[in-house]
N, C-alpha and C positions, 0 to 999 in steps of 0.2 A: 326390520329386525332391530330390536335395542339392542344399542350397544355398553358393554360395561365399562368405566374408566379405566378400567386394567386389562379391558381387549388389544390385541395383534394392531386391530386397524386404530384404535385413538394412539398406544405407545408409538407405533412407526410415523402416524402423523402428525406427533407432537414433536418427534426427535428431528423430523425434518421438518418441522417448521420454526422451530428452536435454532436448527444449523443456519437455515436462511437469512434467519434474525440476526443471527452471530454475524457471517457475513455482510451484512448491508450492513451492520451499525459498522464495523472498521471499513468500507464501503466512505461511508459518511463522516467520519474521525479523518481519515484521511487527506481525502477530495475537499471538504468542506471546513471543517473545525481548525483541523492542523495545516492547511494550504498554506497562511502566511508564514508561520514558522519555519515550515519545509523550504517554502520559495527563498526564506532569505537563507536557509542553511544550506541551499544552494548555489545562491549570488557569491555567500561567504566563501564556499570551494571553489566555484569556479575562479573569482579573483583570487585567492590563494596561490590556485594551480598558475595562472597567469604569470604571477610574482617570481613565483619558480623557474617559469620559461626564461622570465628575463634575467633571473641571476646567473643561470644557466651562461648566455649567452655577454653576459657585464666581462668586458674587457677594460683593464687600464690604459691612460695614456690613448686613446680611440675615442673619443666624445664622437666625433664625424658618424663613422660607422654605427656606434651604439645608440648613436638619435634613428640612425636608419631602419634600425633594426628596431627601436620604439615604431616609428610611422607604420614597419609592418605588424606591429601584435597590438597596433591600436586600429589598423583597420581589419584586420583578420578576427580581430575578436569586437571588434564593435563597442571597444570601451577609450574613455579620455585617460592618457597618459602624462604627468609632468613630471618634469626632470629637472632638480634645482640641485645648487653647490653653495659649499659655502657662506659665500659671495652673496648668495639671493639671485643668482644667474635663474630666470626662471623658461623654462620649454615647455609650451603647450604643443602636443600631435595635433599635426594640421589635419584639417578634414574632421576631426572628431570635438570641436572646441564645444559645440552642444549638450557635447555628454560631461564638459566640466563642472564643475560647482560654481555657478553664480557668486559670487562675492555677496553682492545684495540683495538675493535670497538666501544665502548663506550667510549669515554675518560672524559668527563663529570659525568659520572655516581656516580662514588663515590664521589667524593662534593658535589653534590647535596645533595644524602643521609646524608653526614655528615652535609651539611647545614639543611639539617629537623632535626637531630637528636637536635644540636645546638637552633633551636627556640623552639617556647613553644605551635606549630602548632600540632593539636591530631593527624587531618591528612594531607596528600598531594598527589596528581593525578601528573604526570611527566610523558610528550610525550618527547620521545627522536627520535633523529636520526639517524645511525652510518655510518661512512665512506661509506660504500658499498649501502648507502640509505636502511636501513630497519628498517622499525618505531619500537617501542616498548613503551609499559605501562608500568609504573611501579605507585603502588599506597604503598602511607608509612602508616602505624599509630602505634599511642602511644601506650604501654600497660603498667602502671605503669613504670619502669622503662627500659622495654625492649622495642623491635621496630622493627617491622614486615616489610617487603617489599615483594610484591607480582610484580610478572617480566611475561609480556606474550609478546609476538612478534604478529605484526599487521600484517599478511600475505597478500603480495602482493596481490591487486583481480583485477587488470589491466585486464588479460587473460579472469577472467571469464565478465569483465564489455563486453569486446571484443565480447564474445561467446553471450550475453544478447543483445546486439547491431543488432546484425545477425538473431538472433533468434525473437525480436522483429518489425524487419523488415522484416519479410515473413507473421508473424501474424499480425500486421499493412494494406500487401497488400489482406490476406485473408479475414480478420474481415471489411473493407470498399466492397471487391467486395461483402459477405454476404450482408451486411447490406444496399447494394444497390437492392441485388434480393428480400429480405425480405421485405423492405419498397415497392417498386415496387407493389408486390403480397398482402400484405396489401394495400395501398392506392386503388389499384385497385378495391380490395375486397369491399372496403368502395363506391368509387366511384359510382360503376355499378346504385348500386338502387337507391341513388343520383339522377342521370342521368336519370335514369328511373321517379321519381317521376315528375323531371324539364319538359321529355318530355310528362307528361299525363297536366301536371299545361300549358304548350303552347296549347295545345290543348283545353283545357278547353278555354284559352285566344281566341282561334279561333274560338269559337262557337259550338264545339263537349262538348256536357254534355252529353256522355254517357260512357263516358274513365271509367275507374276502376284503383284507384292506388292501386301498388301492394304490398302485403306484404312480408316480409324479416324477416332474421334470426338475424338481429342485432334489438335488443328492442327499443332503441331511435327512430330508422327509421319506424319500425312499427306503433309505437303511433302514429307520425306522418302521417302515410299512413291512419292509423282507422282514424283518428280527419280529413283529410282531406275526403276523404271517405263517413263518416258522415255529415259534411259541404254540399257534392258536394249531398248526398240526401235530404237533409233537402229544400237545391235551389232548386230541381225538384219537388220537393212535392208545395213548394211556389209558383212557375212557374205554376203549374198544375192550383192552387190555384186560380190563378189571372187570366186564361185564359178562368176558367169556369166559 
């Protein structure tokens, strides 16, 4: 059977193979394209959120207790925490000194911090770079006269954008050949009684009134079939009418 560009079955399996498309392309924006931006606009809240726990919890006149309570939101959250005053007193969270900023792959680092300490900014967000290319957060804020810096490293996700690239293109060639057998099997499905109704309506057109359109398991097309149905007795009854 040819089919014409403006049949049941090309419209239905163009729309879903159109919707498919839609899908897999933000599929792929997502997962792929926008990864890096996401991941860091997620490092940036989550350390935010951090900042927050600990002003929360910033007591005066307690250094004792507030460094303790640092050791715990530096290993509970698995990031390097330091805590300096005025003075240059400087506190690195033990256990976490890893996750700090290198100095000398950092060589920026401490001026920066001294340059926030110096203005009269509560807080500051700082993407850094180091030698060896590996990004890192560092987010500052004021507490009275002390001043927190929170250190995470942006881990490389090259590898996994790689792995999501591969992965996304087997699902891309899967999800289009579905959504071709599916449209297919639909549109057809729709089709049939279509077809069937178009060839009782030629026949009527040829002078056979005594076709029967048939009824179907889709409710639109049924109405359809009863009201034409109805119609084509209503004519015979009239014809009868007028002949006697």
């Amino acid at each position: 059977m040819k089919l014409k560009n403006n049949s049941l079955i090309v419209r239905i399996w163009t729309y879903l193979i159109v919707f498919s498309i839609i899908i897999l392309l933000f599929l792929w924006l997502f997962q792929v394209i926008f990864l890096n931006k996401y991941y860091e606009y997620y490092k940036t809240k989550s350390i935010k959120k951090i900042a927050d726990q600990i002003t929360s919890s910033y007591q005066k006149n307690d250094d004792d207790a507030f460094l303790d309570k640092l050791e715990e939101i530096s290993i509970e959250e698995g990031i390097c925490i330091e805590f300096a005053t005025n003075d240059e007193y400087w506190y690195y969270s033990s256990n976490m000194n890893h996750s700090c900023l290198n100095d000398k792959k950092f060589p920026s680092v401490i001026q920066n911090k001294k340059d926030f300490i110096n203005s009269q900014d509560e807080t500051t967000l700082l993407k850094m770079k180091s030698n060896n290319n590996i990004n890192s957060l560092v987010y500052g804020l004021k507490l009275d006269n002390s001043y927190i810096f929170l250190n995470t490293i942006l881990d490389p996700i090259d590898s996994t954008i790689i792995i999501l690239k591969n992965q996304l293109l087997y699902v891309t060639i899967i999800v289009i050949i579905l959504a071709s057998i599916i449209a297919y099997f639909i549109s057809n499905r729709l089709s049939k009684p279509i077809t069937r109704l178009n060839r009782s309506a030629k026949a009527i057109a040829g002078g056979d009134y005594h076709v029967i359109f048939p009824n179907t398991d889709i409710a639109e097309i049924n109405e359809l079939s009863n009201s034409l149905n109805y119609a084509l007795t209503q004519n015979r009854f009239f014809a009868k009418f007028e002949i006697s």
